[in-house]
Backbone as JSON, one array per atom type, in Angstrom:
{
  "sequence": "XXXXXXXXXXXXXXXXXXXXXXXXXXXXXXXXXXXXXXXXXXXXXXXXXXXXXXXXXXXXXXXXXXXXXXXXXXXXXXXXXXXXXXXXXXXXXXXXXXXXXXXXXXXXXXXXXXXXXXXXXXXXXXXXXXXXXXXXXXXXXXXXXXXXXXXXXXXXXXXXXXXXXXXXXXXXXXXXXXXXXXXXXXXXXXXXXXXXXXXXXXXXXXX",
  "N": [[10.41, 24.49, -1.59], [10.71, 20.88, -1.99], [10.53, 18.14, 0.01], [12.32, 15.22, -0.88], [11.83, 12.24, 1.11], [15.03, 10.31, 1.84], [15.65, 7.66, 3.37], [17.44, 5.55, 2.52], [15.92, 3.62, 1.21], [14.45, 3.41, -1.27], [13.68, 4.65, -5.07], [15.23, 7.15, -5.79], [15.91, 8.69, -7.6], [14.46, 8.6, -9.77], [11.82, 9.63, -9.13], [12.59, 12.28, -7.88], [13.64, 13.37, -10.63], [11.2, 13.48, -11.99], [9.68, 15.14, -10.71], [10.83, 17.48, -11.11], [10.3, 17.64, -13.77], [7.48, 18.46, -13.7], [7.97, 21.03, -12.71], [8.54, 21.53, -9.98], [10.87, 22.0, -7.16], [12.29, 19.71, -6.48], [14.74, 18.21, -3.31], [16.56, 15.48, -2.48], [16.96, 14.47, 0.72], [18.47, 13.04, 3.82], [18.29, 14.58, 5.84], [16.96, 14.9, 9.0], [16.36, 17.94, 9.52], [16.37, 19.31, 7.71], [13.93, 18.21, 6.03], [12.67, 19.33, 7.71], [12.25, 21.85, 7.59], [11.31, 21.55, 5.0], [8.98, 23.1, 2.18], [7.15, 21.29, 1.57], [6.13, 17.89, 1.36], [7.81, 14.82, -0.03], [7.56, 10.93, 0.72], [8.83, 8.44, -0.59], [9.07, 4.92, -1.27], [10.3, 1.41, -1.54], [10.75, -2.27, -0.81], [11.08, -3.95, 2.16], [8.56, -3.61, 4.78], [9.15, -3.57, 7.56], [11.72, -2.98, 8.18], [11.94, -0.88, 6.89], [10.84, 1.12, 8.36], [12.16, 1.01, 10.44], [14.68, 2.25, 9.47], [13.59, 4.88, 9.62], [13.13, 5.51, 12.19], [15.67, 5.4, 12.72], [17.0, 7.39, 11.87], [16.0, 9.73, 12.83], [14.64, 10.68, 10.87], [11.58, 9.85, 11.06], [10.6, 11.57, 13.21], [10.39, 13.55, 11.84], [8.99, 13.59, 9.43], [6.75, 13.2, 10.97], [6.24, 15.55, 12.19], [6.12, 17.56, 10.23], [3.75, 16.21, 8.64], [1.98, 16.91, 10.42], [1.98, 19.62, 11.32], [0.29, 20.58, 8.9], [1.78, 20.57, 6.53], [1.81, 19.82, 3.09], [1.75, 16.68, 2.1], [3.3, 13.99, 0.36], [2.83, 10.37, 0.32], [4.28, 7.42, -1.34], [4.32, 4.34, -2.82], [5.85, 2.17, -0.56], [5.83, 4.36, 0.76], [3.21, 4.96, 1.23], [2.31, 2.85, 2.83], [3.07, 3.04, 5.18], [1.83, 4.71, 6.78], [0.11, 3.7, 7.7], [-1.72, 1.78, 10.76], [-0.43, -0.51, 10.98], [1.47, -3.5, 9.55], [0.81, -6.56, 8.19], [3.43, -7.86, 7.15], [5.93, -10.12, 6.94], [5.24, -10.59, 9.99], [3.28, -9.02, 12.36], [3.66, -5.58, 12.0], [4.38, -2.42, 13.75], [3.64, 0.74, 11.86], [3.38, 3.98, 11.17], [1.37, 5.4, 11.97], [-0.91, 7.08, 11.4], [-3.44, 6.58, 9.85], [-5.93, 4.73, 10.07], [-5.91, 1.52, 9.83], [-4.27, -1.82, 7.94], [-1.5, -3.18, 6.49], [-2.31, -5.48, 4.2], [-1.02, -8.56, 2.52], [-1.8, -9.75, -0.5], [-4.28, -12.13, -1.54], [-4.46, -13.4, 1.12], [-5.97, -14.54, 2.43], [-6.7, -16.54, 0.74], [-7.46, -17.15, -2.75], [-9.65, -15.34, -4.45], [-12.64, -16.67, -6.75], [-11.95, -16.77, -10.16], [-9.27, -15.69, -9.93], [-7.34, -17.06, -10.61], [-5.21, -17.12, -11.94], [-3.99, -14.55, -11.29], [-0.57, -13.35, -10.37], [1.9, -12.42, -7.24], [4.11, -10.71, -6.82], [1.87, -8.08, -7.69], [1.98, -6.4, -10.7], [2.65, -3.68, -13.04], [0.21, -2.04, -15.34], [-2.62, -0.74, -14.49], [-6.35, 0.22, -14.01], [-7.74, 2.95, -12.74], [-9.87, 3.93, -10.54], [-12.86, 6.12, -8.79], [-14.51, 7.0, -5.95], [-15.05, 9.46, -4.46], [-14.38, 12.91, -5.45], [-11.39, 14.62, -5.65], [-8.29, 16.41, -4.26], [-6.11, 15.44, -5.44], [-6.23, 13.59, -7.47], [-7.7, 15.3, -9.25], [-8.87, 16.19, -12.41], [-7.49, 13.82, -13.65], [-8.44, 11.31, -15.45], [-11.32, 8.89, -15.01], [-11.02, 5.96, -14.93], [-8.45, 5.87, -16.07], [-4.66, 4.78, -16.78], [-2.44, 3.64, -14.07], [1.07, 2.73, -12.82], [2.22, 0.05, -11.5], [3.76, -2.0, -8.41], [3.85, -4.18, -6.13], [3.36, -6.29, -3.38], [1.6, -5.61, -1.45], [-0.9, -3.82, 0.39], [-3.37, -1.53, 1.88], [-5.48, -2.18, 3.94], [-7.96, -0.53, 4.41], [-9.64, 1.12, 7.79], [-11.38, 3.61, 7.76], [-13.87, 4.33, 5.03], [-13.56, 6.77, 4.01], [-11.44, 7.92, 4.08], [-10.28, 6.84, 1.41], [-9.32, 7.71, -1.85], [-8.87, 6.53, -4.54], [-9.8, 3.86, -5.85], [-8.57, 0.02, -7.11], [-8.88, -2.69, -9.41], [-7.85, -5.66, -8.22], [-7.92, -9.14, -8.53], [-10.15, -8.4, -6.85], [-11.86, -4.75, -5.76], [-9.49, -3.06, -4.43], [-8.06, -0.2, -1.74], [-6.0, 1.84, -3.41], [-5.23, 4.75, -3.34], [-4.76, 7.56, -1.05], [-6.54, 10.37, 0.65], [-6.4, 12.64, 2.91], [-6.87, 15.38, 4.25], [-4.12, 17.36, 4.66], [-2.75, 15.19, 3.61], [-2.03, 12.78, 1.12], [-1.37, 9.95, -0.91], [-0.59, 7.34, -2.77], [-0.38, 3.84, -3.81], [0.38, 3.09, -6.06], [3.17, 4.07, -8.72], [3.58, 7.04, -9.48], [5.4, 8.41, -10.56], [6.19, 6.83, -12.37], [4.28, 6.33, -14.34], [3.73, 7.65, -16.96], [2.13, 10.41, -18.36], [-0.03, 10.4, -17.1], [0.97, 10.03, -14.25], [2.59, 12.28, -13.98], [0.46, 14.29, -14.0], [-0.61, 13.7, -11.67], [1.65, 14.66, -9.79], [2.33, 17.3, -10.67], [-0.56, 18.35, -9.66], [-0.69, 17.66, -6.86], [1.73, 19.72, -6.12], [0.76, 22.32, -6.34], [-0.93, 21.87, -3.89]],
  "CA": [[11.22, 23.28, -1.7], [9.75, 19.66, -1.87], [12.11, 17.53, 0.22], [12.44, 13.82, -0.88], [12.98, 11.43, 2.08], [16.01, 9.39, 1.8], [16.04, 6.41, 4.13], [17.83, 4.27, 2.48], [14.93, 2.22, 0.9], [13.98, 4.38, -2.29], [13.76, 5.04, -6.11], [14.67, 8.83, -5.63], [16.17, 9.71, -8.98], [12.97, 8.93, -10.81], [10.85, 10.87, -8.25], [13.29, 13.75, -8.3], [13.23, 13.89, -11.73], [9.45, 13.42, -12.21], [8.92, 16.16, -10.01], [11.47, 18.67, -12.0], [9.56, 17.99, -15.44], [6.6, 19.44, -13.71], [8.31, 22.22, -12.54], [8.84, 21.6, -9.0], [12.6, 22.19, -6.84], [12.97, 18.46, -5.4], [15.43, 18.02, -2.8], [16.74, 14.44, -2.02], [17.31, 14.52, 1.76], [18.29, 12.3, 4.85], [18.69, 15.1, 7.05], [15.58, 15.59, 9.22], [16.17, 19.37, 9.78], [15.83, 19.86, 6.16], [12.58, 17.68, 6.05], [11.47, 19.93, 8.74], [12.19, 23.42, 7.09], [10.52, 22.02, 3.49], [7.27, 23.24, 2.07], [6.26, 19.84, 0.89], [7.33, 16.1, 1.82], [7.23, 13.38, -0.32], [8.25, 9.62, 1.21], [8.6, 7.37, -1.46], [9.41, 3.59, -0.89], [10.2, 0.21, -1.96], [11.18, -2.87, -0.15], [10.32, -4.27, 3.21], [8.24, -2.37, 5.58], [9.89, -3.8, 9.08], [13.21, -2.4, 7.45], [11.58, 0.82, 6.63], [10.12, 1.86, 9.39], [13.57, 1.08, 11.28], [15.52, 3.05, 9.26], [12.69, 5.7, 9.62], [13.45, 5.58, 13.75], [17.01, 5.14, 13.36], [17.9, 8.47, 11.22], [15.22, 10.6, 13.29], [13.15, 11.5, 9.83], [10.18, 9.35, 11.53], [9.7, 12.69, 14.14], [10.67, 14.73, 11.0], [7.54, 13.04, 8.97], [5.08, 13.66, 11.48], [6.24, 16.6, 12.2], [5.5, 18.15, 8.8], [2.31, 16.03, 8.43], [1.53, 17.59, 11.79], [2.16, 21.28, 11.07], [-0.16, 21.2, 7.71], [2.44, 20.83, 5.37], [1.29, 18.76, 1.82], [2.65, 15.44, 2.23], [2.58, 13.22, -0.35], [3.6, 8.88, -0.1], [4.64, 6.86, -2.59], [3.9, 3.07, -2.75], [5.69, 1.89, 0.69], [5.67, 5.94, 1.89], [1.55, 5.04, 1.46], [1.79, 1.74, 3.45], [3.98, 3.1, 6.63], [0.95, 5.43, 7.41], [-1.13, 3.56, 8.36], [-1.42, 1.32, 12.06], [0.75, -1.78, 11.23], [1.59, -4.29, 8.51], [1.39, -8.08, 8.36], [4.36, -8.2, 6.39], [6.96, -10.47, 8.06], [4.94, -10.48, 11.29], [3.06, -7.26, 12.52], [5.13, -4.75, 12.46], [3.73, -1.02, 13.43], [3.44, 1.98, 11.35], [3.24, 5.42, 11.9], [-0.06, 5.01, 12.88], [-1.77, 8.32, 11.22], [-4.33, 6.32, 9.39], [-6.49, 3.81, 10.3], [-6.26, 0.29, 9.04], [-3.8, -1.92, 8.23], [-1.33, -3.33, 5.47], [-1.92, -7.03, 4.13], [-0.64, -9.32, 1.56], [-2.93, -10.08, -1.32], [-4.91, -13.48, -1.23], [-3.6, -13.84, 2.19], [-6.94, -15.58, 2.49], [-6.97, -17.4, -0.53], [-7.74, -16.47, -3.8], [-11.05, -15.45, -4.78], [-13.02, -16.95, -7.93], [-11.55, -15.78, -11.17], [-8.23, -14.85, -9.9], [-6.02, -17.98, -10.28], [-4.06, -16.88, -13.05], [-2.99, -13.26, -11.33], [0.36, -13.19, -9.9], [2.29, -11.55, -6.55], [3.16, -9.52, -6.84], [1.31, -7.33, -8.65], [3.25, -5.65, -11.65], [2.0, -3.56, -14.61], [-0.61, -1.24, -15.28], [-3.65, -1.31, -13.81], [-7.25, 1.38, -14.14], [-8.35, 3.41, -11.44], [-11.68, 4.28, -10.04], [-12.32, 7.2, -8.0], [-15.3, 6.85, -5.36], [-15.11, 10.85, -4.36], [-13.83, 13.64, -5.39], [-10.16, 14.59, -4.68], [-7.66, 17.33, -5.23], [-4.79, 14.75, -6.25], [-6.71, 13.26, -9.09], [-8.11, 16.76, -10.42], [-8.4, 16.55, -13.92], [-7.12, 12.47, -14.25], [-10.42, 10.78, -15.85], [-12.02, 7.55, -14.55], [-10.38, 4.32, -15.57], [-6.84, 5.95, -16.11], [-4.12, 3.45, -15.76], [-0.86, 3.87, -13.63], [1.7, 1.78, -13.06], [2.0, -0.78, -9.91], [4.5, -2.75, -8.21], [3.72, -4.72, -5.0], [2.78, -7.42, -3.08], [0.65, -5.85, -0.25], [-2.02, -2.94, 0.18], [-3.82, -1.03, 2.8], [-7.01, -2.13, 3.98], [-8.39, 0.86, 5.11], [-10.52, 1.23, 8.29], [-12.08, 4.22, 6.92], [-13.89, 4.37, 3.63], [-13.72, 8.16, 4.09], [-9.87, 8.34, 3.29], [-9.75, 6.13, -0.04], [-8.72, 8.8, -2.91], [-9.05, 5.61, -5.6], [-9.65, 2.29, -5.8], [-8.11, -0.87, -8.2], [-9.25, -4.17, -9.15], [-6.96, -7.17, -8.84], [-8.94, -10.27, -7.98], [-11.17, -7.49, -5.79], [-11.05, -3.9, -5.33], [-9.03, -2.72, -3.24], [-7.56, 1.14, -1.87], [-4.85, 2.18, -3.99], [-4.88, 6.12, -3.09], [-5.83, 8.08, -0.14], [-6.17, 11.45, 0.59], [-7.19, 13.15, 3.88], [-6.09, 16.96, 4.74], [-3.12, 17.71, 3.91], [-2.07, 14.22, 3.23], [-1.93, 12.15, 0.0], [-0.46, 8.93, -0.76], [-0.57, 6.2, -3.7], [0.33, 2.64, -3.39], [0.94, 3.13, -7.4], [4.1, 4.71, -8.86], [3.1, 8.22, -10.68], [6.94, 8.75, -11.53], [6.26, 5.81, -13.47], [3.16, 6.45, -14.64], [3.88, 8.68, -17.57], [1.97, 11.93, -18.32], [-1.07, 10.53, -15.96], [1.77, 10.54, -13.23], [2.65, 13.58, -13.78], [-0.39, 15.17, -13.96], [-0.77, 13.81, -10.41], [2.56, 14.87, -8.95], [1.46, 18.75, -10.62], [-1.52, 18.18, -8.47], [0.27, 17.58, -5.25], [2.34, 21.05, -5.87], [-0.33, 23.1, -5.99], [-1.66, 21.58, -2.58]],
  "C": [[10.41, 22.04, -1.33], [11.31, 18.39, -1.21], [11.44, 15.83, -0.23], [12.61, 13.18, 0.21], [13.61, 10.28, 1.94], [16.07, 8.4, 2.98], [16.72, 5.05, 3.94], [17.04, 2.76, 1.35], [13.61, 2.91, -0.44], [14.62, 4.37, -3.64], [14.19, 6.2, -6.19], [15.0, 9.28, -6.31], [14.68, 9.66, -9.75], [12.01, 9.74, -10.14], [11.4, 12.15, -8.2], [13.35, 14.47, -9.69], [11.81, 14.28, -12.67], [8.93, 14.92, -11.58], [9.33, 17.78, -10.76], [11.39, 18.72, -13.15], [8.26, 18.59, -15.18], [6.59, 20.61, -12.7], [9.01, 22.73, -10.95], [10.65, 21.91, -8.69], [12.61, 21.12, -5.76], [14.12, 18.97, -4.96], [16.07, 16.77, -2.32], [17.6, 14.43, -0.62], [17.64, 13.32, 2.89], [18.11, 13.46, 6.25], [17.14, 15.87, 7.59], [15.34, 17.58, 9.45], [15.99, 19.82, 7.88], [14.62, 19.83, 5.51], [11.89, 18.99, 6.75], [11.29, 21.26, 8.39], [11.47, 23.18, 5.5], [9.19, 22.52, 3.4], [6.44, 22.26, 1.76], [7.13, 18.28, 1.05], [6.84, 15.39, 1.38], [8.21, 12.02, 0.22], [7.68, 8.6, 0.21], [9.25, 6.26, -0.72], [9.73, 2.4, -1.39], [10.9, -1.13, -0.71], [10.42, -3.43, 1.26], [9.89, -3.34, 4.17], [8.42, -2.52, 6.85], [11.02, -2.67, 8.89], [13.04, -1.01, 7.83], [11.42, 1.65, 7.51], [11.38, 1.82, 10.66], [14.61, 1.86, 10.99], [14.88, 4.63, 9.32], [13.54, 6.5, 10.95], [14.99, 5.99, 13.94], [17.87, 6.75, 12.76], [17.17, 9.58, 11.75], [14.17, 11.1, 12.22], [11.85, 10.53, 10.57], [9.7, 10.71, 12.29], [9.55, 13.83, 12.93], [8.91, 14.59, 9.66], [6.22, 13.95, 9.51], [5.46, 14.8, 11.98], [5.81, 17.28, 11.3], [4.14, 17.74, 8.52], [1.63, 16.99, 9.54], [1.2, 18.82, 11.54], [1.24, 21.51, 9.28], [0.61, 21.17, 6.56], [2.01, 19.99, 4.1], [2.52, 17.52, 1.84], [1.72, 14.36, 1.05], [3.22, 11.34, -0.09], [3.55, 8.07, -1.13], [4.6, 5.05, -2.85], [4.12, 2.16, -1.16], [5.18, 3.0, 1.61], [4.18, 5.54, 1.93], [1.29, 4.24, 2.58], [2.03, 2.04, 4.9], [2.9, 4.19, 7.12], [0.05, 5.2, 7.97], [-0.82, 2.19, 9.89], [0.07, 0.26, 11.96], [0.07, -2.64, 10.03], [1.59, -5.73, 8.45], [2.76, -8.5, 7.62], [5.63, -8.57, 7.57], [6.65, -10.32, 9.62], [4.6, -8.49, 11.28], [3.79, -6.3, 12.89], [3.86, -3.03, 12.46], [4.14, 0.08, 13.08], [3.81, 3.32, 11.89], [2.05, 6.03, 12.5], [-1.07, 6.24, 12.25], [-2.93, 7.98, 10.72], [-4.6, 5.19, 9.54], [-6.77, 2.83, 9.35], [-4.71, -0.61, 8.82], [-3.05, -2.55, 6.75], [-1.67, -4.89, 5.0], [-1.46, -7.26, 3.02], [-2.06, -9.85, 0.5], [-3.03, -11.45, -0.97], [-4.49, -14.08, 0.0], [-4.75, -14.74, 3.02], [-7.31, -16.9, 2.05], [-7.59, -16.57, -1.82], [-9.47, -16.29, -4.2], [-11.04, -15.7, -6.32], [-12.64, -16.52, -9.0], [-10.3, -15.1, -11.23], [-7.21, -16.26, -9.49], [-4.94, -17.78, -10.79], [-3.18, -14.9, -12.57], [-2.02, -13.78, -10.38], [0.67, -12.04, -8.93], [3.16, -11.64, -6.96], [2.76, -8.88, -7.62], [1.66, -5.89, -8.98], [2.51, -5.38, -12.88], [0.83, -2.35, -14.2], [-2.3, -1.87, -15.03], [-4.84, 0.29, -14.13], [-7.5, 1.71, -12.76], [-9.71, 3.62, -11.18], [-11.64, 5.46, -8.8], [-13.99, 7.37, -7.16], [-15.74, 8.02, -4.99], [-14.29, 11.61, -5.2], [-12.31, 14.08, -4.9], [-8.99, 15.64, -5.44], [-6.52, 16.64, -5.88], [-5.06, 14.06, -7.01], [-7.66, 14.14, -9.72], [-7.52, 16.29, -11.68], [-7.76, 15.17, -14.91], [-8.86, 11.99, -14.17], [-10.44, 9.34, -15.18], [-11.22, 6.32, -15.82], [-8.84, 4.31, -16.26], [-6.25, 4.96, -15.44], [-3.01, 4.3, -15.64], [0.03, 2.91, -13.54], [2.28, 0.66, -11.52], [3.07, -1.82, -9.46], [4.59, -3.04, -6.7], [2.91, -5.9, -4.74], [1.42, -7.28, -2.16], [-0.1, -4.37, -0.07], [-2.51, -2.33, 1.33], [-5.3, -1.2, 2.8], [-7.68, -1.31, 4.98], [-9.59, 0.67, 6.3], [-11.73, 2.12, 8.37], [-12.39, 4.57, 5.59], [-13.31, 5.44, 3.33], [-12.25, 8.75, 3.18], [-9.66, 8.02, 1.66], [-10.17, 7.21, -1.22], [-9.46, 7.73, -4.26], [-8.95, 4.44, -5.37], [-9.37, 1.72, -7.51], [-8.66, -1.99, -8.0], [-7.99, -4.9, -9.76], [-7.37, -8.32, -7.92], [-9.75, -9.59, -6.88], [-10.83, -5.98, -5.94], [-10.47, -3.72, -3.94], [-8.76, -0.93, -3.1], [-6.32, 1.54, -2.23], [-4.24, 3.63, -3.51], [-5.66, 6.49, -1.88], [-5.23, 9.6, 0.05], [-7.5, 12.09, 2.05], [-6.28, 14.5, 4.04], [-5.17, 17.2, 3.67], [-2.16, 16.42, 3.17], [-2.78, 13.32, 2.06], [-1.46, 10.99, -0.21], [-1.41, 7.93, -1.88], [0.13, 4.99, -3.52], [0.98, 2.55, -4.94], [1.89, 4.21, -7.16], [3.7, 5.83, -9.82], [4.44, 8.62, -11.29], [7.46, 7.82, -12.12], [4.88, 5.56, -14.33], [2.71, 7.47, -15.97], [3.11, 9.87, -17.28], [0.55, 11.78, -17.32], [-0.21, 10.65, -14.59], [1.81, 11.71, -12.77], [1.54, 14.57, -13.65], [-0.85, 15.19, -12.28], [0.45, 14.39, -9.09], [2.39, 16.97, -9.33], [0.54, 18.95, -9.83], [-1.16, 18.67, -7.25], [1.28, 18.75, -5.41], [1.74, 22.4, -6.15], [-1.87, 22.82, -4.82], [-1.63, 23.18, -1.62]]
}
């Protein structure tokens, strides 16, 4: 069983259904004892990540999370599920994470824009190519410069290269995917991503 986590702050029919065209038995859950008995946890996301991470705390799936990441289980996140993993977010004032991965979330051009990038828009919507710096079992078999499909304002700037799965360019690259152990996570949507999606959510169920 692959449990979904429900918090409140989720797409979870298209991820439930994405996952049961490549064969999987989603579950769409709030209840952390269910999280905690699946074989596989994906935390998809949308919305603000203060929010998120409160309704995380407030329904107990936050111990139910790292519990499962904890115990080895294949965890996969999903655009915010990617962002809440790592220390803390500037979004709306620092707000902290779940802390499992080092680095932190920001807002694009939160510097200013670099050269060549006056004309892109936040947030950033649409398909986009990937790049893949290592090796990785959750893009087995997706080729170099595949596009997925993207919807956000803000990103993870990773403190280790070591983790980044794939990188994207939008006015820079940045880390779109990461993948350490048993854990996975895309800031892109693969259950919007047609059959390159899917080929990555097959991936992730043979973790």
């Amino acid at each position: 069983m692959i449990a979904i986590v429900d918090y409140g702050m989720a797409n979870l029919r298209s991820v439930e259904k994405a996952l049961e065209r490549v064969g999987a038995e989603p579950v769409i859950t709030s209840d952390p004892a269910t999280v905690a008995k699946a074989d596989r946890v994906v935390l998809p996301g949308v919305g603000a990540f203060g929010a998120a991470m409160k309704n995380l705390q407030r329904t107990g799936l936050h111990e139910a999370v790292l519990g499962s990441i904890r115990a080895g289980k294949p965890f996969l996140g999903i655009c915010l599920g990617l962002q809440m993993l790592f220390e803390e977010s500037d979004e709306m004032g620092k707000t902290p994470g779940l802390g499992l991965l080092p680095g932190r979330v920001v807002r694009f051009f939160e510097n200013g824009r670099p050269a060549g990038a006056d004309d892109l828009k936040v947030p950033h919507i649409g398909w986009n190519e990937l790049r893949f710096p290592r090796p990785t079992r959750i893009f087995k078999g997706i080729p170099e410069g595949a596009h997925v499909y993207f919807v956000h304002s803000f990103y993870p700037e990773v403190a280790s290269a070591e983790i980044c799965a794939a990188t994207c360019d939008y006015g820079g690259s940045f880390c779109c995917a990461i993948e350490k152990e048993n854990v996975a996570a895309t800031q892109f949507h693969p259950e919007k991503s047609g059959d390159v999606g899917l080929h990555i959510l097959r991936n992730f169920t043979t973790f």
